[in-house]
C-alpha atoms as an extended CHARMM CRD file, in Angstrom:
* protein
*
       185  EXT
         1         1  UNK       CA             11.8390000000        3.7370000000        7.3810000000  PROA      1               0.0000000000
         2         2  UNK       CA             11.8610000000        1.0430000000        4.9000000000  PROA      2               0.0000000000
         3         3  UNK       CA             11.2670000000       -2.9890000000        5.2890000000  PROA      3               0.0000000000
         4         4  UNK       CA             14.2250000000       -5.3260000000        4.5280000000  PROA      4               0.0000000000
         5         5  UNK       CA             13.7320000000       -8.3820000000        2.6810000000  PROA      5               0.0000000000
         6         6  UNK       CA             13.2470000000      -10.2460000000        5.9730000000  PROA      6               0.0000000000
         7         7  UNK       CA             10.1970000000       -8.1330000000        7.2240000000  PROA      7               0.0000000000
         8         8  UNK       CA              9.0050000000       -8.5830000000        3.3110000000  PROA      8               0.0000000000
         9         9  UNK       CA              9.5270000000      -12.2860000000        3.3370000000  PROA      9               0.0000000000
        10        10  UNK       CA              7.3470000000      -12.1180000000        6.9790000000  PROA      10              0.0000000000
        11        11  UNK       CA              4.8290000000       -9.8710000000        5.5070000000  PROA      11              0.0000000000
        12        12  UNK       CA              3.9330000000      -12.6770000000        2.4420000000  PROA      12              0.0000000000
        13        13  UNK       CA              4.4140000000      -15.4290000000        4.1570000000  PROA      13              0.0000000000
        14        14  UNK       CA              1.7630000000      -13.8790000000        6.9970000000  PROA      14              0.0000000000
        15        15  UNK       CA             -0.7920000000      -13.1930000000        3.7210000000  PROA      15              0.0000000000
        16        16  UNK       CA             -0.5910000000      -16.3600000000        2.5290000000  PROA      16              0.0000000000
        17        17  UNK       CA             -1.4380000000      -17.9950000000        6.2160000000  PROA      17              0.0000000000
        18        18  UNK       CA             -3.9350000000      -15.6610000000        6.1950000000  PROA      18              0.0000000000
        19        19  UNK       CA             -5.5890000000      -16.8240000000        3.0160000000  PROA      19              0.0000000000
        20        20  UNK       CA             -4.7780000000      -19.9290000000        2.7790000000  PROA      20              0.0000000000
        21        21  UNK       CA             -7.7300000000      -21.9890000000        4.8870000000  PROA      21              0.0000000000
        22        22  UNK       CA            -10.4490000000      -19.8120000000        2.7400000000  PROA      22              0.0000000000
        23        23  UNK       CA            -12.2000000000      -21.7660000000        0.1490000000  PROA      23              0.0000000000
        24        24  UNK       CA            -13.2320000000      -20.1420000000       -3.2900000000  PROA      24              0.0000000000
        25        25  UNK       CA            -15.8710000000      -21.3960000000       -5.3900000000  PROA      25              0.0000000000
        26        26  UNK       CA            -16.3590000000      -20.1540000000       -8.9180000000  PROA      26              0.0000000000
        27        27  UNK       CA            -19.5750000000      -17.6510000000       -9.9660000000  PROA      27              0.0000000000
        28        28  UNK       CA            -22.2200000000      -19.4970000000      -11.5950000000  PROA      28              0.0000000000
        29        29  UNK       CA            -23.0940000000      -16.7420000000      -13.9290000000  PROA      29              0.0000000000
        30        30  UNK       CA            -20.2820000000      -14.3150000000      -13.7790000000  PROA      30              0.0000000000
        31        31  UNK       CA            -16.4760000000      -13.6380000000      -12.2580000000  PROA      31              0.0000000000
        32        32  UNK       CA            -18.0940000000      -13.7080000000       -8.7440000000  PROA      32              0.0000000000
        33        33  UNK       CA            -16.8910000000      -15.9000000000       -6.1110000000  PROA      33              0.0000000000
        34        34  UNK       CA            -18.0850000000      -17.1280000000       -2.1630000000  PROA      34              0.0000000000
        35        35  UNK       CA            -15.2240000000      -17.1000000000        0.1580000000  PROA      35              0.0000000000
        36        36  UNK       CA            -15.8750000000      -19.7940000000        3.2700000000  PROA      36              0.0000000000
        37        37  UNK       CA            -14.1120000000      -18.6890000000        6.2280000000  PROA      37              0.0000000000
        38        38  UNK       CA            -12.8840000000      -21.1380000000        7.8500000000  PROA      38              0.0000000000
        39        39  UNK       CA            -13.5030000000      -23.5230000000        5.1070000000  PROA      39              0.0000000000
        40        40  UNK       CA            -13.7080000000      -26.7210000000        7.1320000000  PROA      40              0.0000000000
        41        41  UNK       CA            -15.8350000000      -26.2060000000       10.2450000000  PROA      41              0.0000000000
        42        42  UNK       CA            -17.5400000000      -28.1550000000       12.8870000000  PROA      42              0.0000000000
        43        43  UNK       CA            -21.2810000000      -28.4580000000       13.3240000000  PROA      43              0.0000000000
        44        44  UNK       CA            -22.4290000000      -25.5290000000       15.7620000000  PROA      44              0.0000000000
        45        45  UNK       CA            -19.7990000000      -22.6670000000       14.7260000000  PROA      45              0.0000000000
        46        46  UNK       CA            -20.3010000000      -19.9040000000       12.6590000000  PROA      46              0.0000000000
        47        47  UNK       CA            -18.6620000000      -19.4790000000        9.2360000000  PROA      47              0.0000000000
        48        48  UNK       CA            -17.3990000000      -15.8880000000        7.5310000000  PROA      48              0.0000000000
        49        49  UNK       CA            -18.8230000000      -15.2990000000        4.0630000000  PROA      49              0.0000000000
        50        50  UNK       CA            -16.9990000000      -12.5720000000        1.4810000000  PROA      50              0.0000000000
        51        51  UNK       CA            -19.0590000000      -12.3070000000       -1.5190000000  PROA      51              0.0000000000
        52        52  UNK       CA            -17.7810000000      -10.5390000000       -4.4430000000  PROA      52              0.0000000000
        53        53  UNK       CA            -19.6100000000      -10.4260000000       -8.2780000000  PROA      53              0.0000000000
        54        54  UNK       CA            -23.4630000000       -9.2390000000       -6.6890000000  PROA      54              0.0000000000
        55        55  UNK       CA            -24.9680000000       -6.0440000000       -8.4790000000  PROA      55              0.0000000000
        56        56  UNK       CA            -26.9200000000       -5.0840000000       -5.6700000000  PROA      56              0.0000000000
        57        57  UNK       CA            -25.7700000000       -4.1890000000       -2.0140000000  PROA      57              0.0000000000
        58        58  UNK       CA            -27.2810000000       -6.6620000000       -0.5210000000  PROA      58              0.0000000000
        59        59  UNK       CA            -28.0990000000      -10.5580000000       -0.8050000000  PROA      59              0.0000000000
        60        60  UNK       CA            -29.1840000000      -13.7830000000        0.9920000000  PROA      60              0.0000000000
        61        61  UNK       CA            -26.7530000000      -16.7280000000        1.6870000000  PROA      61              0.0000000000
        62        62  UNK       CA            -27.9450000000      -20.3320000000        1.3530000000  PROA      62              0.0000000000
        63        63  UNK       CA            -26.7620000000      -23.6460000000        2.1550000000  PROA      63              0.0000000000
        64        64  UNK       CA            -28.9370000000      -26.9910000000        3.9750000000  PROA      64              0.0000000000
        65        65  UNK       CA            -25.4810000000      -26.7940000000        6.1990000000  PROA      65              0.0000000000
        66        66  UNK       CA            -27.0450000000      -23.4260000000        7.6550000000  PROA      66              0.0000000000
        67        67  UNK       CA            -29.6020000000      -22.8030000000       10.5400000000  PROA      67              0.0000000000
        68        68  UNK       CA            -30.5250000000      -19.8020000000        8.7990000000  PROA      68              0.0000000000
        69        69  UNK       CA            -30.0780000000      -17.5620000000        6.0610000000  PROA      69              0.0000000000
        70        70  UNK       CA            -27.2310000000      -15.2210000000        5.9550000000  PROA      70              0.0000000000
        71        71  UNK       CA            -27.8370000000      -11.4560000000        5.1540000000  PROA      71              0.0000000000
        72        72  UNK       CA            -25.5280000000       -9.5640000000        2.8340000000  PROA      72              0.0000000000
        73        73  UNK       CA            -24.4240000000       -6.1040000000        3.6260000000  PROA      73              0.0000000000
        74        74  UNK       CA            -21.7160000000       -3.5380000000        2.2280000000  PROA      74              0.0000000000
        75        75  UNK       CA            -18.2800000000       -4.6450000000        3.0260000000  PROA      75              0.0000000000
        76        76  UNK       CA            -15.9480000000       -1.7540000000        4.4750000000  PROA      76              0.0000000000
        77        77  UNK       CA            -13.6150000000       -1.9390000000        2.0900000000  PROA      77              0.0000000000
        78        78  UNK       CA            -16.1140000000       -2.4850000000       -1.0390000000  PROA      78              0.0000000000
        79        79  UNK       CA            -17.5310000000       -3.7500000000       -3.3500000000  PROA      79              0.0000000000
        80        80  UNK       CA            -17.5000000000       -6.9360000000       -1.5560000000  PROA      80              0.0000000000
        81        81  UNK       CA            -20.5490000000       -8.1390000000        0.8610000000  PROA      81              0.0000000000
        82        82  UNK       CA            -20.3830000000      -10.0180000000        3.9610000000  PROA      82              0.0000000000
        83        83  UNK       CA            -22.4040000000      -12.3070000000        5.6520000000  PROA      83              0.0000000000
        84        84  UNK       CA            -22.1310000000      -14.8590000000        8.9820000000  PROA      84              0.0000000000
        85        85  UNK       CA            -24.1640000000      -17.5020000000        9.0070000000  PROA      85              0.0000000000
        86        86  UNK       CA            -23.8200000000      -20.7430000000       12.0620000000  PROA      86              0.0000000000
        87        87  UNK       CA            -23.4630000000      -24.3620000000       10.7840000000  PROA      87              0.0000000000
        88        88  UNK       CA            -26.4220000000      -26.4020000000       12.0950000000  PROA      88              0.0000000000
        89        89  UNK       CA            -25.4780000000      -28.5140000000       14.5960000000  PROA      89              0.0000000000
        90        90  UNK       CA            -27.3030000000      -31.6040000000       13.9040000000  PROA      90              0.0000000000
        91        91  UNK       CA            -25.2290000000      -31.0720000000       10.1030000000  PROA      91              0.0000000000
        92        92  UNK       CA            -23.7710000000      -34.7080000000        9.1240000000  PROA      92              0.0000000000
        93        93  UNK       CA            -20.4110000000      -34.8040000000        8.0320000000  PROA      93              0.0000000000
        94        94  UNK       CA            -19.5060000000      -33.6610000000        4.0300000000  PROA      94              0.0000000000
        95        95  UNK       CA            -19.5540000000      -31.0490000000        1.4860000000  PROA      95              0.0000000000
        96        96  UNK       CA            -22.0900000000      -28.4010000000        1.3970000000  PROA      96              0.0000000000
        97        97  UNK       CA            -23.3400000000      -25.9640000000       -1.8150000000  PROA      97              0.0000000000
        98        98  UNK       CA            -23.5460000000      -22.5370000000       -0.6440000000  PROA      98              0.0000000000
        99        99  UNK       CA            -25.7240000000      -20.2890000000       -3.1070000000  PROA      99              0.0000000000
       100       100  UNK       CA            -25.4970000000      -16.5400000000       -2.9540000000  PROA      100             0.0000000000
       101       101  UNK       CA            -28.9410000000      -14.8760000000       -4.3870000000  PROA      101             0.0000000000
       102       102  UNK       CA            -27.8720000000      -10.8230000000       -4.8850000000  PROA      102             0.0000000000
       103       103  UNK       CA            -30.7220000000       -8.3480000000       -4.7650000000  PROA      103             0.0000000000
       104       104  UNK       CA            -30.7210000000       -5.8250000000       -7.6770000000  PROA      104             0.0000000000
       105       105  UNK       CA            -29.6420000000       -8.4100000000      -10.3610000000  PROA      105             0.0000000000
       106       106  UNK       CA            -30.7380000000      -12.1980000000      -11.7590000000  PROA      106             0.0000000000
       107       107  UNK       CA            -26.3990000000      -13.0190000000      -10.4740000000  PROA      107             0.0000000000
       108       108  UNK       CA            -26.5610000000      -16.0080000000       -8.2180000000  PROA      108             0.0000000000
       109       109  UNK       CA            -22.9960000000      -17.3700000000       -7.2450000000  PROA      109             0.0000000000
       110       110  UNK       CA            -22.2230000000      -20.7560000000       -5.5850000000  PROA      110             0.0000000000
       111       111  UNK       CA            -19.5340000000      -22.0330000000       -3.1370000000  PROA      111             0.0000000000
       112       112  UNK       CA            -19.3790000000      -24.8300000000       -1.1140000000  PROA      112             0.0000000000
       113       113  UNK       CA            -18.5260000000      -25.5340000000        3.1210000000  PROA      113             0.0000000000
       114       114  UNK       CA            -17.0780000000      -28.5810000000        4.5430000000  PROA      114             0.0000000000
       115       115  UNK       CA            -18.8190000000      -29.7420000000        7.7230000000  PROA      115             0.0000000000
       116       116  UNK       CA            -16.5770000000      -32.2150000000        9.7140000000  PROA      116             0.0000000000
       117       117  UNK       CA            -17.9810000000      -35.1590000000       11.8610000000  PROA      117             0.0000000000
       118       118  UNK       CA            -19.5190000000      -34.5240000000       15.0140000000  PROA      118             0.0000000000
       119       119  UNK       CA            -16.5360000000      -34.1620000000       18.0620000000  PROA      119             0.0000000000
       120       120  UNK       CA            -13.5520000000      -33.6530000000       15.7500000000  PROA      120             0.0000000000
       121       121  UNK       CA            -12.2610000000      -30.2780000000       15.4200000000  PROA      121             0.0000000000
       122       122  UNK       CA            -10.3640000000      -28.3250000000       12.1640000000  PROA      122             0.0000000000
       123       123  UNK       CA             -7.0210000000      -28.1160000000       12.4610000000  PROA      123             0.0000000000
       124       124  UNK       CA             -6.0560000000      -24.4750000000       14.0000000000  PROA      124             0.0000000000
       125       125  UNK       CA             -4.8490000000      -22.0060000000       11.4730000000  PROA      125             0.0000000000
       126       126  UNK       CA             -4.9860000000      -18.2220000000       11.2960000000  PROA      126             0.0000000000
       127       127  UNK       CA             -8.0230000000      -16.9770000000        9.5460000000  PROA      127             0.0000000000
       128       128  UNK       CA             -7.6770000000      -12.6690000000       10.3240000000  PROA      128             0.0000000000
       129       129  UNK       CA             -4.6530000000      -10.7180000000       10.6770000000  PROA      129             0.0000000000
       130       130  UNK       CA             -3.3720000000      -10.5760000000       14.0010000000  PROA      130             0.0000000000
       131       131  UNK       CA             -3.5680000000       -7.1450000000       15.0820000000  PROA      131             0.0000000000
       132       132  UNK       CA             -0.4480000000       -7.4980000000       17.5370000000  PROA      132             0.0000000000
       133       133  UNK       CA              1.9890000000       -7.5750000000       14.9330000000  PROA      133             0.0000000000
       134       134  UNK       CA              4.3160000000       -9.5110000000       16.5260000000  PROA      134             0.0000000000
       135       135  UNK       CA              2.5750000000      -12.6200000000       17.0870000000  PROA      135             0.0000000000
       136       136  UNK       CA              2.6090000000      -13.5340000000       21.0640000000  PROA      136             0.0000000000
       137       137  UNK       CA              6.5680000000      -13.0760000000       20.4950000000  PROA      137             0.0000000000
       138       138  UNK       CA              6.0480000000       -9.7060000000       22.6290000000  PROA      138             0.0000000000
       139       139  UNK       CA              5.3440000000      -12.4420000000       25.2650000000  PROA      139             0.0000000000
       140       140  UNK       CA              7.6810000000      -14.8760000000       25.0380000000  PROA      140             0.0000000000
       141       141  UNK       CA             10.6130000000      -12.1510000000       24.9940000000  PROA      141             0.0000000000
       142       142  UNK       CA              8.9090000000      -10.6320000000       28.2960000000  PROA      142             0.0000000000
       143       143  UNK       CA              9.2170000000      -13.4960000000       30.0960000000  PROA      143             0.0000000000
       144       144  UNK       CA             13.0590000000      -14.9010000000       28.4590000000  PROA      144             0.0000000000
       145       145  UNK       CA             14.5610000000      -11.9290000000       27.7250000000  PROA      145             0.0000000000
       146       146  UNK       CA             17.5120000000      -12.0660000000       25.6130000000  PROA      146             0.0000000000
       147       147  UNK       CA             21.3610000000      -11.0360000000       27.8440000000  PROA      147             0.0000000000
       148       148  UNK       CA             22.1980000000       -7.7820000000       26.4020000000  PROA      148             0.0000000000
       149       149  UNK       CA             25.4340000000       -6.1810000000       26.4430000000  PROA      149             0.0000000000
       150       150  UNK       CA             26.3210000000       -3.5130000000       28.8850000000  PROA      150             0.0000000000
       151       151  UNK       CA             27.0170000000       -0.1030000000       27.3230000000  PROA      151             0.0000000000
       152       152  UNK       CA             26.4480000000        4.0080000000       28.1440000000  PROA      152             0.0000000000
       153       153  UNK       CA             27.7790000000        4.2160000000       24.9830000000  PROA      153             0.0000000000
       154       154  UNK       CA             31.3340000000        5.2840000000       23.5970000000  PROA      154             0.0000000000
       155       155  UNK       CA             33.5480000000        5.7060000000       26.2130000000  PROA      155             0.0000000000
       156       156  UNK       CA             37.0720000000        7.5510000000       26.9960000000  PROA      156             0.0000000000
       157       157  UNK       CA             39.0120000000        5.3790000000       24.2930000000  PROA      157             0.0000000000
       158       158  UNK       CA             36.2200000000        6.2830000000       21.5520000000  PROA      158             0.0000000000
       159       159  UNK       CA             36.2010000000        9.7820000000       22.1250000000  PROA      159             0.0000000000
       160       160  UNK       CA             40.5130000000        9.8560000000       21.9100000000  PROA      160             0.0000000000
       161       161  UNK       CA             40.4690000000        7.9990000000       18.3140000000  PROA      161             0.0000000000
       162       162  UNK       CA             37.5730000000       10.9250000000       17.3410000000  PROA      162             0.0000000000
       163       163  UNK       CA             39.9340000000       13.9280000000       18.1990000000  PROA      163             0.0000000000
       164       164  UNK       CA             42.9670000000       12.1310000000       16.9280000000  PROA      164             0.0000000000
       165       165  UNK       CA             40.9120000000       11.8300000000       13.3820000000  PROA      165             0.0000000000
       166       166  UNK       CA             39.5750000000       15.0410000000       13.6800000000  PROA      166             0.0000000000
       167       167  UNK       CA             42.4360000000       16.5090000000       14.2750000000  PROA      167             0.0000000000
       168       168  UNK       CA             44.3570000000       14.7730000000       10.9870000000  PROA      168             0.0000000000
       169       169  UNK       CA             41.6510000000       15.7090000000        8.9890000000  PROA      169             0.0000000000
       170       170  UNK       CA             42.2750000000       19.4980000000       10.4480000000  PROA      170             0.0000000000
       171       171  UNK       CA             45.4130000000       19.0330000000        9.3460000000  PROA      171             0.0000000000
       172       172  UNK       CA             44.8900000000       17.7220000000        6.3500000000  PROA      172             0.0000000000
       173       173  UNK       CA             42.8680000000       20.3980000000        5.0910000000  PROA      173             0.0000000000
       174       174  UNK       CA             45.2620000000       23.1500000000        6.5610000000  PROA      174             0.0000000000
       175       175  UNK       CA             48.5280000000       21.5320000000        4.4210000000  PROA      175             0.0000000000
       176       176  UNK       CA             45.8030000000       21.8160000000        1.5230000000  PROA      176             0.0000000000
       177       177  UNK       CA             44.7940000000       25.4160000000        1.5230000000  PROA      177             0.0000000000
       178       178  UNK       CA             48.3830000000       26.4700000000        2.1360000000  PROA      178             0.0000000000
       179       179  UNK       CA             49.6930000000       24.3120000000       -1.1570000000  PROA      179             0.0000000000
       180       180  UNK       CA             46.7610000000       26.0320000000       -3.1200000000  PROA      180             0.0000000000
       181       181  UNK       CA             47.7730000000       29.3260000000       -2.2280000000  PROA      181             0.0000000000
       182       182  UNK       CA             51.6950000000       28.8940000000       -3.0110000000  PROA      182             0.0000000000
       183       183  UNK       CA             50.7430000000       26.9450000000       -6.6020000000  PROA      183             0.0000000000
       184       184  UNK       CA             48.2840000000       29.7510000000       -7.4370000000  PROA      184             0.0000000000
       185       185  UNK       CA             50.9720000000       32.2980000000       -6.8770000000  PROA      185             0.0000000000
């Protein structure tokens, strides 16, 4: 089965929801970066981090915004490492560095999280896939579902126009042979 444009056009515009509330800071050292997940969060929550550029497998995640240290590990789908770490929440409002330290190599990488003031909230945006693939629509189409058309499929009057063009074509083919075989002759 292949996707139209439309389920293409979906597809995109559901990546780029996706990945659009992640911040990316550039590697100190090298092409590494420290992806913030949500970017913008409120004192107390926890924060994502995707680290990719570190030698080793494993690392230690930084920032005055944190209660503690985050520990790296192995992503699943390598060679990326993840971490969660929660946002302090006694954390005054503003921009935090985040510093990555990677065991097995001198590679430290820097990002940053925004910490909003105390009792306002991010805006709401997607920041996983959603695994139901339609998006709550399942839902909405339970409980409004859309009149459909009553059919058992092709009646009487269908089948009649089938035989009638069967039987042309029948014909058709008959007045064909029979010309063949008086032209070859």
């Amino acid at each position: 089965m292949r996707a139209g444009p439309l389920a293409l056009s979906a597809a995109t515009a559901a990546v780029v929801l996706v990945t659009v509330p992640v911040a990316t800071a550039p590697a100190a050292d090298r092409g590494g970066s420290v992806l913030v997940s949500p970017a913008t969060v409120a004192a107390g929550t926890d924060v994502d981090l995707r680290v990719s550029g570190c030698d080793g497998t494993t690392g230690r995640v930084r920032s005055a915004a944190f209660v503690a240290p985050g520990v790296l590990a192995p992503a699943a789908d390598r060679p990326a490492l993840i971490a969660e770490a929660r946002v302090n929440s006694a954390t005054a409002a503003g921009e935090y560095p985040v510093e990555v330290a990677c065991d097995g190599g001198d590679t430290t990488i820097r990002g940053t999280v925004r910490v909003l003031a105390h009792g306002s909230a991010p805006a709401p945006t997607p920041t996983a896939l959603v695994h139901a693939g339609g998006g709550g629509a399942a839902a909405r189409l339970a409980a409004h579902p859309a009149p459909r058309a009553v059919s058992d499929g092709p009646g009487t009057r269908h089948a009649v126009i089938g035989l009638v063009l069967t039987a042309i074509a029948a014909v058709a083919v008959a007045f064909r042979s029979v010309r063949r075989r008086r032209s070859s002759r």
